[in-house]
mmCIF file of the N, C-alpha and C atoms, coordinates in Angstrom:
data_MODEL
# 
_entry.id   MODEL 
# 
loop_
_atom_site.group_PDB 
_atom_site.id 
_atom_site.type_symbol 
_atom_site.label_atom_id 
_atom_site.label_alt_id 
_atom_site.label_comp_id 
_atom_site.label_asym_id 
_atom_site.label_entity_id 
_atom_site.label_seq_id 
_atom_site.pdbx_PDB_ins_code 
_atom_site.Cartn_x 
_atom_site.Cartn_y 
_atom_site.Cartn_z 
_atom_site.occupancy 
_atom_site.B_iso_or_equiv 
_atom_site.pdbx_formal_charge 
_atom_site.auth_seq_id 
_atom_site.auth_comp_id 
_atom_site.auth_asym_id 
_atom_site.auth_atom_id 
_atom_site.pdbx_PDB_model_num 
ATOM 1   N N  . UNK A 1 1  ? 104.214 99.066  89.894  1.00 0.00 ? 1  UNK A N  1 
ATOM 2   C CA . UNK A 1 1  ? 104.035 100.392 90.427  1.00 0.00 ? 1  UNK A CA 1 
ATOM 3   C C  . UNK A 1 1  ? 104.498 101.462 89.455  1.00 0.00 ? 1  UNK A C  1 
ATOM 4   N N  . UNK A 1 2  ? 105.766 101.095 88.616  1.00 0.00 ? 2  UNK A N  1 
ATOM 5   C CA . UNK A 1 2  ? 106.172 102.165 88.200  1.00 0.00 ? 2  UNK A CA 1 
ATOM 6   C C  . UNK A 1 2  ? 104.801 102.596 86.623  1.00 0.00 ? 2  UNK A C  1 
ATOM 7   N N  . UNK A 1 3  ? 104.149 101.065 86.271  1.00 0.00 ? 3  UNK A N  1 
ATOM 8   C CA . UNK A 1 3  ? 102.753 101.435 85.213  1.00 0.00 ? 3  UNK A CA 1 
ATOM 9   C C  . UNK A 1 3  ? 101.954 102.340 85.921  1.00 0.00 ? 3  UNK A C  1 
ATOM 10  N N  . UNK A 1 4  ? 101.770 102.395 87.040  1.00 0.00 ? 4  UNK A N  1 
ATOM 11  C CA . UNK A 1 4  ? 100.487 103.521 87.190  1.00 0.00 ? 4  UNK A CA 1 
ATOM 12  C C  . UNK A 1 4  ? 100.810 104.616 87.803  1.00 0.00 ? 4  UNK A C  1 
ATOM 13  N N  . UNK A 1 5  ? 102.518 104.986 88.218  1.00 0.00 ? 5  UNK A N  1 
ATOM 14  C CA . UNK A 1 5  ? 102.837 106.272 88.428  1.00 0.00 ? 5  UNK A CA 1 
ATOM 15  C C  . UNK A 1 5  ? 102.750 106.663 86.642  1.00 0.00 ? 5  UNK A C  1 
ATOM 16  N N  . UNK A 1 6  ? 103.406 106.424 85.614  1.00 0.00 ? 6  UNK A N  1 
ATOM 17  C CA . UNK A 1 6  ? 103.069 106.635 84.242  1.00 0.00 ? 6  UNK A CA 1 
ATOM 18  C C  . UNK A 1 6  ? 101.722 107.314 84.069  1.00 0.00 ? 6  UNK A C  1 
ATOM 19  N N  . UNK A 1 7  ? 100.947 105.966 84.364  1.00 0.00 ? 7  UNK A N  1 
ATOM 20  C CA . UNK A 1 7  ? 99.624  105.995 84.126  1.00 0.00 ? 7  UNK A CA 1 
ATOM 21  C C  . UNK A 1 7  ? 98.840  107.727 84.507  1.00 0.00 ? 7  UNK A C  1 
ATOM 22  N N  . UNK A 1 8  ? 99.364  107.789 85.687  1.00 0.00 ? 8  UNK A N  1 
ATOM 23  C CA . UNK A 1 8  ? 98.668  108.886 86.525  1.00 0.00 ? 8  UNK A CA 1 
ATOM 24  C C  . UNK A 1 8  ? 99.274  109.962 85.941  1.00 0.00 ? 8  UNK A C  1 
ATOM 25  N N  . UNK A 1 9  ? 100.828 110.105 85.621  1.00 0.00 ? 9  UNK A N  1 
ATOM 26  C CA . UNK A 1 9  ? 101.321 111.265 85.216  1.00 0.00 ? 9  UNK A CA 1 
ATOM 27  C C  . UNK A 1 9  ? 100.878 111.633 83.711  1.00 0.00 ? 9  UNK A C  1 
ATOM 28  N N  . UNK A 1 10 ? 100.398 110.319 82.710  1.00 0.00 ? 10 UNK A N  1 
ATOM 29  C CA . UNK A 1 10 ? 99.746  110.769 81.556  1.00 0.00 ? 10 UNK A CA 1 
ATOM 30  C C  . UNK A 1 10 ? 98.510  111.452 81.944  1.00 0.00 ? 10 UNK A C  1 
ATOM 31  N N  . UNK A 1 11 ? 97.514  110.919 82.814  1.00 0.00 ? 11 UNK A N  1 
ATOM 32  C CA . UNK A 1 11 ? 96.601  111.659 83.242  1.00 0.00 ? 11 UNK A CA 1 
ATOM 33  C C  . UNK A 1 11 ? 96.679  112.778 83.975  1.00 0.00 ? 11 UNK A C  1 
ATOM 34  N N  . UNK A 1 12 ? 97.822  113.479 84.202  1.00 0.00 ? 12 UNK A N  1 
ATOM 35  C CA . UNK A 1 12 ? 97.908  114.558 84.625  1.00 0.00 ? 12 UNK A CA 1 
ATOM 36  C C  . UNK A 1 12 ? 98.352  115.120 83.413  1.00 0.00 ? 12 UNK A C  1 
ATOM 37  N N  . UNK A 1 13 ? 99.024  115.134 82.896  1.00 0.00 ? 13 UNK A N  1 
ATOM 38  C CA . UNK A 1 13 ? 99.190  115.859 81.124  1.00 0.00 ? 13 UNK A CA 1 
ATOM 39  C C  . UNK A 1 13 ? 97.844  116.145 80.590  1.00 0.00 ? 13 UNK A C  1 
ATOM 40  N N  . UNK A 1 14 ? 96.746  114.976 80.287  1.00 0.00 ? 14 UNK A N  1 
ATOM 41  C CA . UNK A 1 14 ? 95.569  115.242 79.678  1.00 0.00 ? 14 UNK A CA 1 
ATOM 42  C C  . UNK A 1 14 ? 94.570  116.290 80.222  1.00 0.00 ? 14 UNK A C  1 
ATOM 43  N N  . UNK A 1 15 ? 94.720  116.196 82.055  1.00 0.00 ? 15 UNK A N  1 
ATOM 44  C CA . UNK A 1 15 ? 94.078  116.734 82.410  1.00 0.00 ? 15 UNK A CA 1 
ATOM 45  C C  . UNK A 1 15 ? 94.411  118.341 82.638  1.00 0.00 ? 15 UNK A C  1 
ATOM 46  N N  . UNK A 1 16 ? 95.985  118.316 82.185  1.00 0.00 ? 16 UNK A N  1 
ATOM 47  C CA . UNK A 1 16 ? 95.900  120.032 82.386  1.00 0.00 ? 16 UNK A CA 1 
ATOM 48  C C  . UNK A 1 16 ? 95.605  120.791 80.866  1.00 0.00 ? 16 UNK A C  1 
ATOM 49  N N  . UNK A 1 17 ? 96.065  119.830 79.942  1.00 0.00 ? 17 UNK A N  1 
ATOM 50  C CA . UNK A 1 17 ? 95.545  119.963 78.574  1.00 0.00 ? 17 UNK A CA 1 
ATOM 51  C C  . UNK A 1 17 ? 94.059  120.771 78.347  1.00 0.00 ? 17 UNK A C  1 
ATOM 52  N N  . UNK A 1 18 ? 93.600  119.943 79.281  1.00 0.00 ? 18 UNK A N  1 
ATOM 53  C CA . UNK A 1 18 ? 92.007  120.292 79.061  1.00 0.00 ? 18 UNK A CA 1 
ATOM 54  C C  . UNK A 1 18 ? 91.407  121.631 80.292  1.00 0.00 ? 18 UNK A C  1 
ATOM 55  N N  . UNK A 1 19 ? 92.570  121.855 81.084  1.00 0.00 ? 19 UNK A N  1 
ATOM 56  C CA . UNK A 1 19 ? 92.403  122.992 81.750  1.00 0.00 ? 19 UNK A CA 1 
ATOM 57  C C  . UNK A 1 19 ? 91.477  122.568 83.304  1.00 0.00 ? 19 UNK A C  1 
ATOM 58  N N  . UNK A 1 20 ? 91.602  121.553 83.712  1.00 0.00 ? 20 UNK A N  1 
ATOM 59  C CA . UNK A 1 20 ? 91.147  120.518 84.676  1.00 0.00 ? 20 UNK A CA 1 
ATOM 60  C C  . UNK A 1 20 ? 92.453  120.662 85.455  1.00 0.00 ? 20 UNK A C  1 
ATOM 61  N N  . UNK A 1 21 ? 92.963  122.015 86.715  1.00 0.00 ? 21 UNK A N  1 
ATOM 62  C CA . UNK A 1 21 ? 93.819  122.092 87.299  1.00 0.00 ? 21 UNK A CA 1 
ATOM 63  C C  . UNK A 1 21 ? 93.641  120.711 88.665  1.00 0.00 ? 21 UNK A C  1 
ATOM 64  N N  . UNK A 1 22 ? 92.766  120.755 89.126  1.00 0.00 ? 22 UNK A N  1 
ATOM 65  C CA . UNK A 1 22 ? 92.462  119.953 90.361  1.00 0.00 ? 22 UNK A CA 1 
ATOM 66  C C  . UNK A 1 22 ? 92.814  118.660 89.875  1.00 0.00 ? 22 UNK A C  1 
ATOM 67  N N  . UNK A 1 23 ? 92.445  118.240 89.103  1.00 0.00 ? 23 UNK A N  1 
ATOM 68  C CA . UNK A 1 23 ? 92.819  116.432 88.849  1.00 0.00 ? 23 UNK A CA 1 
ATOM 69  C C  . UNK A 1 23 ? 94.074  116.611 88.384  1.00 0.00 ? 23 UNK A C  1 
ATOM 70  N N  . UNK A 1 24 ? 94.584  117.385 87.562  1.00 0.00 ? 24 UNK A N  1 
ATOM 71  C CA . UNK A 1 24 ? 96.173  117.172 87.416  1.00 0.00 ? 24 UNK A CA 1 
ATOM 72  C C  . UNK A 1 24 ? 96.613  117.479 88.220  1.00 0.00 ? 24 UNK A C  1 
ATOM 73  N N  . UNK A 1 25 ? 97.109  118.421 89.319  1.00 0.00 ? 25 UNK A N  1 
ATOM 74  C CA . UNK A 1 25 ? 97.660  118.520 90.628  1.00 0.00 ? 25 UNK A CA 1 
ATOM 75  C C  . UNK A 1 25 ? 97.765  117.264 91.539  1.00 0.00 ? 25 UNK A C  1 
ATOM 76  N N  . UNK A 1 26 ? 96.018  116.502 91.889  1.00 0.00 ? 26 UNK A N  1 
ATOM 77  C CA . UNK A 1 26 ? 95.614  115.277 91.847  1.00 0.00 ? 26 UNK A CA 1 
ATOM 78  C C  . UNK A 1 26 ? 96.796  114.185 91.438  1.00 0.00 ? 26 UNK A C  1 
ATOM 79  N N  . UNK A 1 27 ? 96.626  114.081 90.344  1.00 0.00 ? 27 UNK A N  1 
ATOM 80  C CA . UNK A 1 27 ? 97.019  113.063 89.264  1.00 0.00 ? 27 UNK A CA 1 
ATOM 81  C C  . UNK A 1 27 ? 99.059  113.116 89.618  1.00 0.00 ? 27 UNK A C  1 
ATOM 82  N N  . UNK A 1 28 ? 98.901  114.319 89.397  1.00 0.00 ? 28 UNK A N  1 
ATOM 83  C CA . UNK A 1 28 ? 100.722 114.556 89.475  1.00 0.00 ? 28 UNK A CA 1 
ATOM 84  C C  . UNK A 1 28 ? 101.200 113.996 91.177  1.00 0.00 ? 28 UNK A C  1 
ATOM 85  N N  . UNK A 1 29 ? 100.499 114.450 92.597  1.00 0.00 ? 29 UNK A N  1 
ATOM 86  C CA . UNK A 1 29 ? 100.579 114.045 93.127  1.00 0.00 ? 29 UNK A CA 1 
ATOM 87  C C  . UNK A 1 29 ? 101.182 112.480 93.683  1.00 0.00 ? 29 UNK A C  1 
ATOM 88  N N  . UNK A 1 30 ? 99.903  111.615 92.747  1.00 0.00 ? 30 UNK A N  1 
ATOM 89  C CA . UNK A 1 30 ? 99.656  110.414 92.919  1.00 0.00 ? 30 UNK A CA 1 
ATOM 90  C C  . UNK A 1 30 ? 101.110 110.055 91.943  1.00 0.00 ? 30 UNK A C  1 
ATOM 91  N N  . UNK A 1 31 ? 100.970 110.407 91.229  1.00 0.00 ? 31 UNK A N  1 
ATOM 92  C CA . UNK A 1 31 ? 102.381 109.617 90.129  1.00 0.00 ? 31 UNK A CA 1 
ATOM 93  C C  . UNK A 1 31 ? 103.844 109.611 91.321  1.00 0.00 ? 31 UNK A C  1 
ATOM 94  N N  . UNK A 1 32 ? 104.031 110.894 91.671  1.00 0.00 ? 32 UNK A N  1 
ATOM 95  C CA . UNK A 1 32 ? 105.241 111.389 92.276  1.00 0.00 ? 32 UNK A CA 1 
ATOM 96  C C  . UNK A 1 32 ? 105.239 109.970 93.857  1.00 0.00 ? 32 UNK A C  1 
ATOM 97  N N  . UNK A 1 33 ? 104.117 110.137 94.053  1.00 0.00 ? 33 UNK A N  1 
ATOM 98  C CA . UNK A 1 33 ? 103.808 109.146 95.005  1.00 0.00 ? 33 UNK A CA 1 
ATOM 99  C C  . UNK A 1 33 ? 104.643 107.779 94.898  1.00 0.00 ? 33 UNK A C  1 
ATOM 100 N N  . UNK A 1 34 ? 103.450 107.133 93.920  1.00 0.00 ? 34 UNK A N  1 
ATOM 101 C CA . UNK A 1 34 ? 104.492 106.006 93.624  1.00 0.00 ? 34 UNK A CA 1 
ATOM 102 C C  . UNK A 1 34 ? 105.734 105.894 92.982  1.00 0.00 ? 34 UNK A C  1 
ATOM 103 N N  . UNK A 1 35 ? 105.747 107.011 92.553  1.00 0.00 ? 35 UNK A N  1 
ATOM 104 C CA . UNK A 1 35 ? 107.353 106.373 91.693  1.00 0.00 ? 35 UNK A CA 1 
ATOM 105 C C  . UNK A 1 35 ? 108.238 106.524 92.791  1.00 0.00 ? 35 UNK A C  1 
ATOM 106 N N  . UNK A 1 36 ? 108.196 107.308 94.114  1.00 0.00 ? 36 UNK A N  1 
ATOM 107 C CA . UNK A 1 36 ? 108.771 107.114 94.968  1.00 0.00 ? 36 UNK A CA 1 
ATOM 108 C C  . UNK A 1 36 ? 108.559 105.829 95.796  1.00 0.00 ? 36 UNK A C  1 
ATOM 109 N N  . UNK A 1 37 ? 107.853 105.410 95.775  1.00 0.00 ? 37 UNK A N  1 
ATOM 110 C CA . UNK A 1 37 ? 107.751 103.763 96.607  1.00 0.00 ? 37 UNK A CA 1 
ATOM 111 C C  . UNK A 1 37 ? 108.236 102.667 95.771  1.00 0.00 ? 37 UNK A C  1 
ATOM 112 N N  . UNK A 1 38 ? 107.822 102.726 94.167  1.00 0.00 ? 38 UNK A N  1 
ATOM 113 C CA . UNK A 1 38 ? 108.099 101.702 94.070  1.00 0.00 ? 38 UNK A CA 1 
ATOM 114 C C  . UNK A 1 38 ? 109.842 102.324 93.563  1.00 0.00 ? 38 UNK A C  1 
ATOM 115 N N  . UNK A 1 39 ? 110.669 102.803 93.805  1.00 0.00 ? 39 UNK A N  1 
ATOM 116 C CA . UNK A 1 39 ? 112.240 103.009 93.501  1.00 0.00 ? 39 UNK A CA 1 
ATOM 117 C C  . UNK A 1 39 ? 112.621 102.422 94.972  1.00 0.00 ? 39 UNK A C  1 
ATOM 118 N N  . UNK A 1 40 ? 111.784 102.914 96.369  1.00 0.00 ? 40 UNK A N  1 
ATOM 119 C CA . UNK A 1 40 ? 111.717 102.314 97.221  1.00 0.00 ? 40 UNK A CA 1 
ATOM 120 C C  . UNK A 1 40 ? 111.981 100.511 97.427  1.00 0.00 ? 40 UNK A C  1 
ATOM 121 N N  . UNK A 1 41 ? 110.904 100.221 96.944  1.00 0.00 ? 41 UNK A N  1 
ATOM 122 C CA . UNK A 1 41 ? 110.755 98.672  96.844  1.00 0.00 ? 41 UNK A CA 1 
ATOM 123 C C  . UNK A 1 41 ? 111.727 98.019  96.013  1.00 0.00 ? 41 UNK A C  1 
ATOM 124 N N  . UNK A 1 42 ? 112.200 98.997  95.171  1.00 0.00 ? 42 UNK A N  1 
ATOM 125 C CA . UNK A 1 42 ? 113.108 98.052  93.474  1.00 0.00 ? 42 UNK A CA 1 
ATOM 126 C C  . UNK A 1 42 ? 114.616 98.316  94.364  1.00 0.00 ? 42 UNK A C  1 
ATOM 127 N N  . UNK A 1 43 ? 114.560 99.228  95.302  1.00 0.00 ? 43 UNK A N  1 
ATOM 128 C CA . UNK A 1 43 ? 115.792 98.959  96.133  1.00 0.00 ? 43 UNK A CA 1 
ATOM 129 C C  . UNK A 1 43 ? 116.134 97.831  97.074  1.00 0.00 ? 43 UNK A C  1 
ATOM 130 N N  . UNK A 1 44 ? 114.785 98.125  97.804  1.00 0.00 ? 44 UNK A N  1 
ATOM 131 C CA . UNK A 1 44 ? 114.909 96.902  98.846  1.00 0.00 ? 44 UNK A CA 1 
ATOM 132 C C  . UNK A 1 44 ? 115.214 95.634  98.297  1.00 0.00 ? 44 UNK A C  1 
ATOM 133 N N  . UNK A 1 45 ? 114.485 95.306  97.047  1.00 0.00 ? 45 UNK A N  1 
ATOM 134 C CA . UNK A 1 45 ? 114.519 93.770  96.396  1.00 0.00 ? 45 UNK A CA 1 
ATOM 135 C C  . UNK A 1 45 ? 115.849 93.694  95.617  1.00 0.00 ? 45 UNK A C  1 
ATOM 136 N N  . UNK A 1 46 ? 116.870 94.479  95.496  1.00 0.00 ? 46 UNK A N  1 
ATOM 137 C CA . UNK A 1 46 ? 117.842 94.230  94.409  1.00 0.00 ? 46 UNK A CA 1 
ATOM 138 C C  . UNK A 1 46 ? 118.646 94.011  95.934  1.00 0.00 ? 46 UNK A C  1 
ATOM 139 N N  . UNK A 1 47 ? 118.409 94.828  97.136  1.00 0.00 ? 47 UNK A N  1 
ATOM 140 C CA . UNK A 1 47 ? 119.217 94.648  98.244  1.00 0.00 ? 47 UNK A CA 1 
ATOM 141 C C  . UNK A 1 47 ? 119.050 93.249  99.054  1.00 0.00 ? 47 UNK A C  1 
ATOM 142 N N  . UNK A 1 48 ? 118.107 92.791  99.120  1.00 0.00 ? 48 UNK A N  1 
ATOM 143 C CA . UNK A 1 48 ? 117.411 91.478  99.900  1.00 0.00 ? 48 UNK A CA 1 
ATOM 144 C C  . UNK A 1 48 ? 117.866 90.607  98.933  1.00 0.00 ? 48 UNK A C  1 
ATOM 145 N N  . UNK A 1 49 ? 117.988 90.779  97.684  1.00 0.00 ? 49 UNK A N  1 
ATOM 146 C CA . UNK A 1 49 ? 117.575 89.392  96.380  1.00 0.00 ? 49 UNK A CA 1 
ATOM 147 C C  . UNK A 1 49 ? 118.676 88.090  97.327  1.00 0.00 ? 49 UNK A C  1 
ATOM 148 N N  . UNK A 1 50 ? 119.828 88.271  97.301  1.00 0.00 ? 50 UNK A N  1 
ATOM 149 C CA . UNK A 1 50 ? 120.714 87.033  97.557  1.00 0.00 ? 50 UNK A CA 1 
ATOM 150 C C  . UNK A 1 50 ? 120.639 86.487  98.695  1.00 0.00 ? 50 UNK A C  1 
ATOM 151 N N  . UNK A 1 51 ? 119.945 87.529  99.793  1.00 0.00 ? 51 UNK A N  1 
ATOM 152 C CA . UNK A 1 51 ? 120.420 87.190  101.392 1.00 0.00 ? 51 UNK A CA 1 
ATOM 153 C C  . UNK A 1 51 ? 119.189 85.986  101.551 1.00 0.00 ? 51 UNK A C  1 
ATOM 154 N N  . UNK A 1 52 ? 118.446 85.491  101.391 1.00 0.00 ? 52 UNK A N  1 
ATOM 155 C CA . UNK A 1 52 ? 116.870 85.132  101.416 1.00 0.00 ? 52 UNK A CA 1 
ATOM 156 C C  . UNK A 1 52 ? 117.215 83.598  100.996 1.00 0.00 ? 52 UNK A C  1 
# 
Protein backbone atom coordinates (compact mmCIF):
# COMPACT_ATOMS: atom_id res chain seq x y z
CA UNK A 1 0.00 0.00 0.00
CA UNK A 2 2.49 2.33 1.01
CA UNK A 3 4.02 1.73 -3.28
CA UNK A 4 0.96 3.21 -4.65
CA UNK A 5 0.21 5.96 -2.10
CA UNK A 6 4.01 7.03 -3.57
CA UNK A 7 2.92 6.04 -6.75
CA UNK A 8 -0.17 8.38 -6.78
CA UNK A 9 1.57 11.22 -4.95
CA UNK A 10 4.36 11.15 -7.83
CA UNK A 11 1.46 11.41 -10.07
CA UNK A 12 0.16 14.17 -8.43
CA UNK A 13 3.56 16.16 -8.69
CA UNK A 14 3.59 15.39 -12.56
CA UNK A 15 0.27 16.25 -12.90
CA UNK A 16 0.35 19.68 -11.36
CA UNK A 17 3.67 20.20 -13.20
CA UNK A 18 1.81 20.06 -16.26
CA UNK A 19 -0.99 22.31 -14.92
CA UNK A 20 -3.63 19.27 -14.82
CA UNK A 21 -5.28 20.67 -11.39
CA UNK A 22 -8.15 17.93 -11.34
CA UNK A 23 -5.97 14.76 -11.49
CA UNK A 24 -3.53 16.09 -9.01
CA UNK A 25 -6.12 17.05 -6.42
CA UNK A 26 -7.38 13.45 -7.69
CA UNK A 27 -4.09 11.85 -7.35
CA UNK A 28 -3.14 13.68 -3.92
CA UNK A 29 -6.40 12.57 -2.59
CA UNK A 30 -5.86 8.94 -3.38
CA UNK A 31 -2.14 8.91 -1.97
CA UNK A 32 -3.33 10.61 1.45
CA UNK A 33 -5.91 7.81 1.30
CA UNK A 34 -3.79 5.03 1.49
CA UNK A 35 -1.02 6.02 3.33
CA UNK A 36 -3.58 6.37 5.91
CA UNK A 37 -4.80 2.70 5.74
CA UNK A 38 -1.98 1.13 5.13
CA UNK A 39 -0.13 2.96 8.65
CA UNK A 40 -3.56 1.61 9.68
CA UNK A 41 -2.89 -2.00 8.77
CA UNK A 42 1.18 -1.80 9.61
CA UNK A 43 -0.36 -1.06 13.10
CA UNK A 44 -2.76 -3.61 13.44
CA UNK A 45 -0.09 -6.33 12.22
CA UNK A 46 2.89 -5.19 14.46
CA UNK A 47 -0.13 -5.25 17.23
CA UNK A 48 -1.70 -8.83 16.35
CA UNK A 49 1.94 -10.28 15.18
CA UNK A 50 2.54 -12.44 18.61
CA UNK A 51 -1.07 -12.95 19.85
CA UNK A 52 -2.06 -15.36 16.68
Amino acid sequence: MFRWAIIFAIIALIASLFGLGGVAGMSKDFAIILFIVAIILAIIGFLTRNKV
